[in-house]
TIMARTOR-624026 format. One record per residue (C-alpha): residue number from 1; residue in three letters; x, y, z. Coordinates in pm, 1 decimal. Layout:
k_r_px_py_pz
NUM_ALA_X_Y_Z
...
This chain:
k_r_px_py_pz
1_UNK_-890.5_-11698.0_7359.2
2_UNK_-622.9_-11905.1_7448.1
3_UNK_-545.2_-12044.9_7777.4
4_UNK_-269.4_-12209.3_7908.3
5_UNK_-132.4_-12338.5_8274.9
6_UNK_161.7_-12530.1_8410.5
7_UNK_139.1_-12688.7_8762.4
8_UNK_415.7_-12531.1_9025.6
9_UNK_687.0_-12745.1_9148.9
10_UNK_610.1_-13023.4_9468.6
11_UNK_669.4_-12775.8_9685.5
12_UNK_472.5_-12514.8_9621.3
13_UNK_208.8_-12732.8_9519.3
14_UNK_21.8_-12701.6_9882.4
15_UNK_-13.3_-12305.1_9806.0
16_UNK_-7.5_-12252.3_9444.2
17_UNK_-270.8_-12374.9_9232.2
18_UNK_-135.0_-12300.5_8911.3
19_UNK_65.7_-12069.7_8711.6
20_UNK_-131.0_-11960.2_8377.4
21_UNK_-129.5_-11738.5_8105.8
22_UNK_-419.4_-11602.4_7851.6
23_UNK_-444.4_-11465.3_7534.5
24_UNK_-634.1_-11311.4_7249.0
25_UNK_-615.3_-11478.0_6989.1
26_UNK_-868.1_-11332.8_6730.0
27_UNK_-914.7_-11002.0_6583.9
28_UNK_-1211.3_-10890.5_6781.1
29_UNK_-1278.1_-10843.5_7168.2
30_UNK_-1425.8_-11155.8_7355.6
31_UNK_-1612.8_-11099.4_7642.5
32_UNK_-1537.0_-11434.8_7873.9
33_UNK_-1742.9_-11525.6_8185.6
34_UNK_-1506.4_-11595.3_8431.0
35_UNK_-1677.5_-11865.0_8733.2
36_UNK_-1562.3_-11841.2_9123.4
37_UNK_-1283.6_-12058.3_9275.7
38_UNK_-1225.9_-11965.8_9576.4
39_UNK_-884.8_-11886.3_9474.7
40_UNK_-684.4_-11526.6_9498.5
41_UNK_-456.6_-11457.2_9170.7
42_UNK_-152.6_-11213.3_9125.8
43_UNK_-173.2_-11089.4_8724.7
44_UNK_36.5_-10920.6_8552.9
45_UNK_-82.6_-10740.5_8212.5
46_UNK_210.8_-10757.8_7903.4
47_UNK_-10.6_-10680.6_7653.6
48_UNK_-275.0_-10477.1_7541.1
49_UNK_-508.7_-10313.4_7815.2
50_UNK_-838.0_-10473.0_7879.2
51_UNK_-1110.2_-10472.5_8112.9
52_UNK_-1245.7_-10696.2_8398.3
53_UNK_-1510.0_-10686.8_8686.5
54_UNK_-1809.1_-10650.7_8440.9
55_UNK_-1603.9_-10341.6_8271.8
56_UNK_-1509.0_-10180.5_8607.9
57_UNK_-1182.5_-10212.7_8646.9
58_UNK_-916.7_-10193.4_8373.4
59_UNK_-602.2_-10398.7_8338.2
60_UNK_-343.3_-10159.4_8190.5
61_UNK_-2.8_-10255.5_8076.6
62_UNK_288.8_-10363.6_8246.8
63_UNK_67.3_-10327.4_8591.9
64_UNK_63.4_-10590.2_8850.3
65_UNK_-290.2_-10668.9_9028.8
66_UNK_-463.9_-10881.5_9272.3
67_UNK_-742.8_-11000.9_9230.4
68_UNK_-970.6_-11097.3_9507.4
69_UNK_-1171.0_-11388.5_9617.3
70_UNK_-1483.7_-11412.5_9407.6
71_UNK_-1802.2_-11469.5_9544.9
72_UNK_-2036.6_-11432.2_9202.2
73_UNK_-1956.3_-11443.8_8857.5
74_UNK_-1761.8_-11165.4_8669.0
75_UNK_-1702.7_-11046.6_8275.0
76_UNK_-1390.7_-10974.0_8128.6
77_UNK_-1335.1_-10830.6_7792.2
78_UNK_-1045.6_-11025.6_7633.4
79_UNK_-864.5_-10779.0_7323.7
80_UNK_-691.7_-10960.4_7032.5
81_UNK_-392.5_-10831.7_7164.3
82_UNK_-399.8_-10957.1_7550.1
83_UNK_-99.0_-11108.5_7685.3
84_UNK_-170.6_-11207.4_8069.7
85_UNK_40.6_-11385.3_8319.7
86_UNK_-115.5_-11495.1_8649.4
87_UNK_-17.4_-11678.0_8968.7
88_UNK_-355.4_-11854.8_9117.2
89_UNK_-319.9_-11918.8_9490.6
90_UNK_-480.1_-12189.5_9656.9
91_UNK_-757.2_-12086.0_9974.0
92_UNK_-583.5_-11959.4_10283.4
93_UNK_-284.1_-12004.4_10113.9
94_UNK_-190.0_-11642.6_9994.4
95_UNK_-25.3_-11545.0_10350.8
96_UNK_291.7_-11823.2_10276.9
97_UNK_400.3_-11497.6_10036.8
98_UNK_211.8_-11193.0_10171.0
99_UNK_126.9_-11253.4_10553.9
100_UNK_40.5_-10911.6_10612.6
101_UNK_-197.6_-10859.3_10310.4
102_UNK_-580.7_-10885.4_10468.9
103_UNK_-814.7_-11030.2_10137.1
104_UNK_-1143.4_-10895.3_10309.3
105_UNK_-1109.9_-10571.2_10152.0
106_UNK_-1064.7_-10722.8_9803.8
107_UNK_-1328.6_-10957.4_9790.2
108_UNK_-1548.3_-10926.9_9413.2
109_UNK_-1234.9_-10650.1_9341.3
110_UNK_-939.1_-10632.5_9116.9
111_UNK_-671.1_-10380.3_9247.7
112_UNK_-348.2_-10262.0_9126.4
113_UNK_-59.8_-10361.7_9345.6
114_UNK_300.5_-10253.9_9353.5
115_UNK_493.6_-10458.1_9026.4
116_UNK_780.1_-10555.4_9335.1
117_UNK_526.4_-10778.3_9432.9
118_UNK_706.8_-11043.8_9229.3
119_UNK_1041.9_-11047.3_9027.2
120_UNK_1113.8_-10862.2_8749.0
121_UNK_871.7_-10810.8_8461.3
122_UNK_1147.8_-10860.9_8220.3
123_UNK_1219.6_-11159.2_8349.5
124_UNK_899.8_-11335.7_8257.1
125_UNK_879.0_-11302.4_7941.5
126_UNK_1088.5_-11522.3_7843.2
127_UNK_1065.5_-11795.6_8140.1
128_UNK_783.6_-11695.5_8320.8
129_UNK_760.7_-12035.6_8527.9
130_UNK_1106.6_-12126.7_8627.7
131_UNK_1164.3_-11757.9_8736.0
132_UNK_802.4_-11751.7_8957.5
133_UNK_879.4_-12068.1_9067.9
134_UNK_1273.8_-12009.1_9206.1
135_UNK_1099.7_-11664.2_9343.6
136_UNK_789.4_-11836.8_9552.7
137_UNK_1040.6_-12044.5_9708.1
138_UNK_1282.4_-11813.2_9800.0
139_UNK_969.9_-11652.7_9978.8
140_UNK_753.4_-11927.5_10104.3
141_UNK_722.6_-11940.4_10540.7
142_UNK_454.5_-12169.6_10708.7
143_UNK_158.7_-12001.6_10726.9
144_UNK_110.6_-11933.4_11114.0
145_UNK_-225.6_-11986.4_11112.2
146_UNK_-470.2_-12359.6_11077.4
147_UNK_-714.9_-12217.2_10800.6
148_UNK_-501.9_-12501.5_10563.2
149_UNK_-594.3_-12792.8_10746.6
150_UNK_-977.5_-12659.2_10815.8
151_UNK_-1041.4_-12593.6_10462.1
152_UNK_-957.8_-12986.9_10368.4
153_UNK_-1198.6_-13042.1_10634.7
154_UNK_-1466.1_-12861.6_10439.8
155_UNK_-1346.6_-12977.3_10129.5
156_UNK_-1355.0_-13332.6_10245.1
157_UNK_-1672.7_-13305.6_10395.6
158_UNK_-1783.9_-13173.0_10035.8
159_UNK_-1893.4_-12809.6_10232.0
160_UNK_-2150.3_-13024.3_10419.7
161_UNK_-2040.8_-12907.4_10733.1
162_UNK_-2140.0_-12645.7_11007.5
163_UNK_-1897.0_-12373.7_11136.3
164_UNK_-2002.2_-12503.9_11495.9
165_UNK_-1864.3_-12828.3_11368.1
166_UNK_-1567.0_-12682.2_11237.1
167_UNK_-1471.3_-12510.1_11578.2
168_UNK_-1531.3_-12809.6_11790.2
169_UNK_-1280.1_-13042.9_11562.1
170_UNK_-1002.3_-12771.9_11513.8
171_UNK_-1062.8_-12628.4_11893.2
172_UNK_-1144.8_-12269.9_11789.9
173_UNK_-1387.7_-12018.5_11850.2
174_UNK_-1664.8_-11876.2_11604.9
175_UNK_-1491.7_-11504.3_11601.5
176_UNK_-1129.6_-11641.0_11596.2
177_UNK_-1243.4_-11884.2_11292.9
178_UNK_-1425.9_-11612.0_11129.8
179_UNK_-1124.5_-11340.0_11145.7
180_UNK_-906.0_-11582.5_11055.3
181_UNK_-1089.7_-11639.0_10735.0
182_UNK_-1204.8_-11275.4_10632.0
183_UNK_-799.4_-11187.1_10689.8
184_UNK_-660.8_-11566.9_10482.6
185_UNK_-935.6_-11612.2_10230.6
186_UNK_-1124.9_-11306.4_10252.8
187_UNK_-1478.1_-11425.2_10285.6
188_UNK_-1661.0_-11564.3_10636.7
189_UNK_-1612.9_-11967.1_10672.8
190_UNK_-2043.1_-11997.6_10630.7
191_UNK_-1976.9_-11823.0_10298.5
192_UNK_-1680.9_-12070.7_10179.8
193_UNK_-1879.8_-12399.2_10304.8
194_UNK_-2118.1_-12247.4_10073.6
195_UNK_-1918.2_-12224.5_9803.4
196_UNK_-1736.6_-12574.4_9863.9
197_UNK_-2041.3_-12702.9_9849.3
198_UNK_-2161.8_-12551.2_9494.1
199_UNK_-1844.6_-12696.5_9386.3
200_UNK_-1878.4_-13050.1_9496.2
201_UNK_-2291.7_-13037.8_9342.9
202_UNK_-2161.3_-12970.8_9003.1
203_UNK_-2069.7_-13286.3_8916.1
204_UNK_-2390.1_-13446.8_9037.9
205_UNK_-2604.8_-13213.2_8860.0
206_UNK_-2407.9_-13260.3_8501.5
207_UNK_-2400.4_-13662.6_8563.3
208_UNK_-2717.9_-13750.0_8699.7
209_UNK_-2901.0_-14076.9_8647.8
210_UNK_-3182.7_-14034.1_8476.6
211_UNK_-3418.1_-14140.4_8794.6
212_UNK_-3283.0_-13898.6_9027.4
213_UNK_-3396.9_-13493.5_9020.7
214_UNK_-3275.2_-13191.4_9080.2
215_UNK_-3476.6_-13183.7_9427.2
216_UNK_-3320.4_-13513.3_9558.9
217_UNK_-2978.8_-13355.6_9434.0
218_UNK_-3093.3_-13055.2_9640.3
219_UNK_-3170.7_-13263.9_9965.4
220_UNK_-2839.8_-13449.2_9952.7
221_UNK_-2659.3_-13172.8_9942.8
222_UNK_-2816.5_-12959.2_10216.0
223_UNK_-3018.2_-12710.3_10002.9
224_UNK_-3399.3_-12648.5_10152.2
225_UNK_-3552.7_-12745.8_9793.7
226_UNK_-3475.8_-12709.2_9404.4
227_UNK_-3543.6_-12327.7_9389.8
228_UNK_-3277.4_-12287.5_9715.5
229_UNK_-2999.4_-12508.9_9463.3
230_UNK_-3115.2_-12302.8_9152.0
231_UNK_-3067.3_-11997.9_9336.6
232_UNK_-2682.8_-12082.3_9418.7
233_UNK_-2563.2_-12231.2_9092.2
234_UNK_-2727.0_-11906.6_8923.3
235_UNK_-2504.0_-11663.7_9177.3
236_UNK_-2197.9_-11802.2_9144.0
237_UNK_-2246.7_-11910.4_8728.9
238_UNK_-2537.4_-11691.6_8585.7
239_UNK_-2741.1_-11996.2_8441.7
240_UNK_-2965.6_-12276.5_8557.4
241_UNK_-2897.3_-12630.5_8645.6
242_UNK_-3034.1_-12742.8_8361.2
243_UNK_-2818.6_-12545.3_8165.0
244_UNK_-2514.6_-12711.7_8281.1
């Protein structure tokens, strides 16, 4: 398979991840784990159809989709013949585009989504990124809500941070933080701490010293013991620390 992405311009960099494209690029169908970021991406299929969500949900030609925040690991089935273009948005930051979309209902899904969603398929195909690019800024508003500022928070604190915490140093309540990110992200703000915090143990766990275990990398990082870290990385990767 073959992989490709190409950074957005300064400023869209606060809301855009990336802009990427994939590709078959053999003669037989890989099947390609594809890990949690935290992340919602547009996609648009140009080539041949293929399937995602562990085979549930196929990508069909010339269709637009959206893909939702992932909480677990998924399969995809990648054809010879795929030709995929995708926009990855950053947490929270979807709504600069698409204020009225809500992401709780897509959460673990794929769905098809009107191709006016972004410009012109023909269009991309030959400049994909200065077109998306020119069209994302033509769009872009200030989100209305915080959720951009409490998610560095979390990500600064490496997820090691309570949602009681959270409120208190961004003067919110539980219910208003929570709505706000089931509507923005599309899962609860315990659930994203969570997964920050997966994130930031990966790189401990595949550079370890020697001395230290996988229980003391379990204690720093908040989990109740090795089976509680084990547990995590196996939900949101499908293997085992050790396997990292």
């Amino acid at each position: 398979m073959i992989y490709q992405q190409r950074q957005p311009p300064p400023a869209l960099a606060p809301y855009i991840d990336a802009f990427w494209i994939s590709a078959g690029d053999s003669g037989e169908t890989e099947r390609v784990k594809i890990l949690p970021d935290g992340c919602v991406d547009i996609i648009m299929n140009f080539g041949e159809d293929s399937k995602t969500d562990n085979g549930a949900t196929s990508i069909r030609h010339g269709k637009t989709y959206l893909v939702g925040t992932m909480s677990q690991y998924i399969v995809a089935d990648v054809h010879p013949e795929t030709r995929l273009l995708g926009i990855r948005f950053k947490p929270g930051a979807f709504s600069a585009f698409y204020p009225s979309t809500s992401l709780h209902e897509i959460v673990n899904r794929t769905v098809e989504i009107p191709g006016s969603f972004l410009p012109d398929h023909g269009k991309l195909i030959t400049d994909p990124v200065s077109h998306l690019s020119k069209f994302f800024l033509d769009k872009l508003e200030q989100p209305r809500h915080r959720l951009l500022h409490i998610i560095a928070d979390i990500k600064h604190h490496k997820g090691l941070i309570s949602v009681t915490e959270l409120t208190k140093r961004h003067c919110t309540t539980a219910r208003q933080l929570e709505r706000a990110f089931k509507q923005h992200v599309g899962i609860t703000p315990k659930e994203f701490t969570n997964f920050v915090r997966y994130q930031s143990v990966l790189p401990a766990i595949k550079h370890k010293p020697s001395e230290k275990t996988l229980a003391d990398i379990a204690f720093d990082y908040g989990y109740y013991d090795h089976a509680h870290l084990a547990n995590e990385i196996k939900r949101y990767t499908g293997t085992v620390p050790s396997q990292l």
